[in-house]
C-alpha positions in Angstrom: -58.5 -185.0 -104.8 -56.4 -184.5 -101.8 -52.7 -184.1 -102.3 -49.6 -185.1 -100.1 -47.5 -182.8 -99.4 -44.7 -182.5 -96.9 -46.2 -180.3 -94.5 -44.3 -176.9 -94.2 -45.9 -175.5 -96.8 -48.7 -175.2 -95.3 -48.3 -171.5 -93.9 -49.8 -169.8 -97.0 -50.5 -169.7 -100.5 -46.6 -168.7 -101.4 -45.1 -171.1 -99.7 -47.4 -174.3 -101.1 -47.1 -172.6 -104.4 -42.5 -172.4 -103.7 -43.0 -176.0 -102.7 -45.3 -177.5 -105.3 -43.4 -175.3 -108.2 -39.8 -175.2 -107.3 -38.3 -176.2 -104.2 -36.1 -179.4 -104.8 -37.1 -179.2 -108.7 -34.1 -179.4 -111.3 -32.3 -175.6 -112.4 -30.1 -174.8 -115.6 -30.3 -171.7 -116.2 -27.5 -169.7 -114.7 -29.6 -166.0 -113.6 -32.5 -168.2 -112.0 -29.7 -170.4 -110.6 -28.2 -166.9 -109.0 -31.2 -165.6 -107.8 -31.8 -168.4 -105.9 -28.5 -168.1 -103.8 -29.2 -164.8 -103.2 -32.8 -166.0 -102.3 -31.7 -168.7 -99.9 -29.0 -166.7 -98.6 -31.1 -164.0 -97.4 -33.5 -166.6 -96.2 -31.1 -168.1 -93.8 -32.5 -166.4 -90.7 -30.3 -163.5 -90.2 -31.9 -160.3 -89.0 -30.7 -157.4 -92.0 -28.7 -155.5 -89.2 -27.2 -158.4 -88.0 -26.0 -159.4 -91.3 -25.0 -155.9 -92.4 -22.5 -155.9 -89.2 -20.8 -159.0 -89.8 -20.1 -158.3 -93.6 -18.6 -154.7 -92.1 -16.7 -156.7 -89.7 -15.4 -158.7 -93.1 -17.6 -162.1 -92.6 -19.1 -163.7 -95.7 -22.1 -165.7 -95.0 -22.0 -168.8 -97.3 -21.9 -171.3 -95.1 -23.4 -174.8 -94.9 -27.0 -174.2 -94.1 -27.0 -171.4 -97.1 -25.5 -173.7 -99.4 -27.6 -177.0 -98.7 -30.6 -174.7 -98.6 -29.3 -173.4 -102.3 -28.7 -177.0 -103.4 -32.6 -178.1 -102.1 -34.0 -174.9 -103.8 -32.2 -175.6 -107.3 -32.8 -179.6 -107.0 -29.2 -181.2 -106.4 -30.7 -182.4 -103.2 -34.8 -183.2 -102.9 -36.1 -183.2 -99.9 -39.7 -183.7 -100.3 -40.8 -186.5 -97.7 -41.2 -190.1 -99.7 -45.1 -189.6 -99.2 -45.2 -186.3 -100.7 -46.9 -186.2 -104.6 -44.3 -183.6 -105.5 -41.1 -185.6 -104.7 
């Protein structure tokens, strides 16, 4: 049987596996709930050097694209497409 998904999973077996077991699915425990901020944080497309400048230069990066990426990994927000079998 052939399963919807939503499509940018598709890449490799880790990321169908993150979309299938966990992104947009409900969190409560408070270390998993940590680890995935740091996880989307460091996700959020900024090269390590990069990143490592700006916090010398005093920036925090939590901004909106961290948080709503945070709030889709931990299940506030669930973003599967309506066709998707894992919505």
């Amino acid at each position: 049987m052939s399963l919807n998904r939503c499509g940018w999973e598709s890449s490799s077996e880790k990321m169908t596996a993150y979309h299938d077991k966990r992104w947009c699915k409900p969190e409560h425990d408070d270390r998993e709930l940590f680890a995935m901020l740091i996880l989307e944080g460091a996700q959020a497309g900024l090269s390590e050097q990069v990143s490592k400048d700006l916090k010398r230069r005093g920036f925090n990066f939590v901004g909106p694209t961290i948080i709503y990426s945070y709030l889709q990994g931990i299940g506030i927000y669930n973003d599967h497409l309506e066709s998707c079998d894992f919505r």
